[in-house]
C-alpha positions as CSV (number, residue, x, y, z in Angstrom):
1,X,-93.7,-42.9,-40.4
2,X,-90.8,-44.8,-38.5
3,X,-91.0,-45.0,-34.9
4,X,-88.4,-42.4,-33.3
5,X,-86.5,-43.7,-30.4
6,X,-85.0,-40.4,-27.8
7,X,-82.3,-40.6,-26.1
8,X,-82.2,-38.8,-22.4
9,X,-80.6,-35.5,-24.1
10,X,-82.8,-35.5,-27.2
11,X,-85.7,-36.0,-24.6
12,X,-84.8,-33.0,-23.0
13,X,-84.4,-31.0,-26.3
14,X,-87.7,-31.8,-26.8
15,X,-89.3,-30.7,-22.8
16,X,-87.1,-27.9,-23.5
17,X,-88.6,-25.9,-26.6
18,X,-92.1,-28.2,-26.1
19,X,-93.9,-24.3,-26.4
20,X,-91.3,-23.1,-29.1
21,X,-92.9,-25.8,-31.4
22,X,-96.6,-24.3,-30.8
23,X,-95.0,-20.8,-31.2
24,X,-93.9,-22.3,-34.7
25,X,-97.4,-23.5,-35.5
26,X,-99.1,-20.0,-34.3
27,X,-96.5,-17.9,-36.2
28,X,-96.4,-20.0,-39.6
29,X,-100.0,-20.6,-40.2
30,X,-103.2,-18.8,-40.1
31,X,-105.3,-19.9,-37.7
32,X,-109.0,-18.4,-37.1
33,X,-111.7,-20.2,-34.8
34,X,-109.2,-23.2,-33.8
35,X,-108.8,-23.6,-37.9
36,X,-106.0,-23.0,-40.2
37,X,-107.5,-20.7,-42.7
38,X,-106.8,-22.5,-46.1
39,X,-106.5,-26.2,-45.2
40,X,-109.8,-26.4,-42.3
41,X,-106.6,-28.0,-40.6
42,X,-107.2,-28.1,-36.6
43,X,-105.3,-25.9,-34.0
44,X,-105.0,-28.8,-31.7
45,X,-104.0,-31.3,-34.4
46,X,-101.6,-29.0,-35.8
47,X,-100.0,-28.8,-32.0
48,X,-99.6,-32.3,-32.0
49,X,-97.9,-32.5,-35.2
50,X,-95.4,-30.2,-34.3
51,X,-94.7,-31.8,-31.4
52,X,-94.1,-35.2,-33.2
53,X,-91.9,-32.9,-35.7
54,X,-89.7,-31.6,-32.5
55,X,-89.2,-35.6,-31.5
56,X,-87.8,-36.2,-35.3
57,X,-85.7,-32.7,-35.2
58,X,-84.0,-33.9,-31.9
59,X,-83.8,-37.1,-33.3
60,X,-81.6,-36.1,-36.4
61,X,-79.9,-32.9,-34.8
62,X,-76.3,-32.9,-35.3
63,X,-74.6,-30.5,-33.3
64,X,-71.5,-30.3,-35.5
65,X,-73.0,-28.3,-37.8
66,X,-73.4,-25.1,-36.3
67,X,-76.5,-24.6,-36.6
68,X,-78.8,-23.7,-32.9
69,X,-81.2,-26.3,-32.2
70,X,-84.1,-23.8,-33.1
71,X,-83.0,-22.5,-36.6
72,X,-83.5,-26.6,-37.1
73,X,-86.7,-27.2,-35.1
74,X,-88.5,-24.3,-36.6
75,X,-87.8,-25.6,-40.2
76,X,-88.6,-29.6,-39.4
77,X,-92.1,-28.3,-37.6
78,X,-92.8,-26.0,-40.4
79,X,-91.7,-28.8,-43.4
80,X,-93.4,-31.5,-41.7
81,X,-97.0,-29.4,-41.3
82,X,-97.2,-28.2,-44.7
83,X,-96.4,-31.8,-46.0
84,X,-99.5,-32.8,-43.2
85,X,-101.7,-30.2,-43.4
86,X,-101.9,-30.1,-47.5
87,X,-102.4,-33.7,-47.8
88,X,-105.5,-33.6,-45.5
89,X,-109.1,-34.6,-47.0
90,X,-111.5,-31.8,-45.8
91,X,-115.2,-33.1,-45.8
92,X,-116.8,-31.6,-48.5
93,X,-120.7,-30.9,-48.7
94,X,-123.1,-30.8,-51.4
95,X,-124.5,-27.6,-52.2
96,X,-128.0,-28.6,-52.5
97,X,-128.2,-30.4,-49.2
98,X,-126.9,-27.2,-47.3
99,X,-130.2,-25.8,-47.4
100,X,-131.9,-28.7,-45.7
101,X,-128.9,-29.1,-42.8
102,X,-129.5,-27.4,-39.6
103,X,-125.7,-27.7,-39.5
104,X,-125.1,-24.6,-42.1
105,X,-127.0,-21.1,-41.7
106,X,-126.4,-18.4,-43.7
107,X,-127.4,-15.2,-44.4
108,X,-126.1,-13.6,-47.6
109,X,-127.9,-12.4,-51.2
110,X,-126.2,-11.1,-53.5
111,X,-126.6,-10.2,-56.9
112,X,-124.3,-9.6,-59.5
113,X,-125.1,-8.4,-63.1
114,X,-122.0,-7.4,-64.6
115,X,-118.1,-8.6,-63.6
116,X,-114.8,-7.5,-65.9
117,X,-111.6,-8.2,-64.8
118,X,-109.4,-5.4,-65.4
119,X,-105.6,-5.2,-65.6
């Protein structure tokens, strides 16, 4: 990514809907446990992201068109953390080595005989 360079009025676009952007994150994503449910994508990371997606919004605003600074935002933070948050590696772990890592427990048995899908 290009570096962004702010003028004094886009800078204060961005101090002025700093928290809008994490409302964005919080409202768009699932989060549970600091972790966006289907990516493993961090709650923190994700707040940083959005507030590098605010910079670019402000950045490429143009108030000519009508449109409120927030319809915009809202859709540049949400764009730009799908494009990061899908494009993540998440650490995978071999099967057989979870039962020798004190980093997993688990305690689940299950046992299933007989499964039809039915329309």
């Amino acid at each position: 990514m290009k570096n962004v360079k702010l003028n004094t009025r886009q800078q204060a676009l961005v101090n002025e809907y700093y928290e809008y952007g994490k409302t964005v994150v919080v409202t768009n994503f699932h989060f549970a446990d600091g972790k966006e449910l289907s990516t493993g994508y961090s709650l923190e990371d994700a707040y940083q992201e959005a507030a590098v997606a605010l910079c670019i919004a402000a950045a490429h605003f143009n108030a000519d068109r009508e449109v409120l600074f927030k319809t915009y935002a809202a859709t540049v933070i949400r764009n730009h953390l799908k494009k990061v948050m899908f494009t993540k590696r998440i650490t995978e772990y071999p099967l057989d080595s979870i039962d020798d890592s004190p980093m997993f427990s688990y305690e689940m048995e299950s046992n299933v005989e007989y499964c039809e899908m039915v329309d």
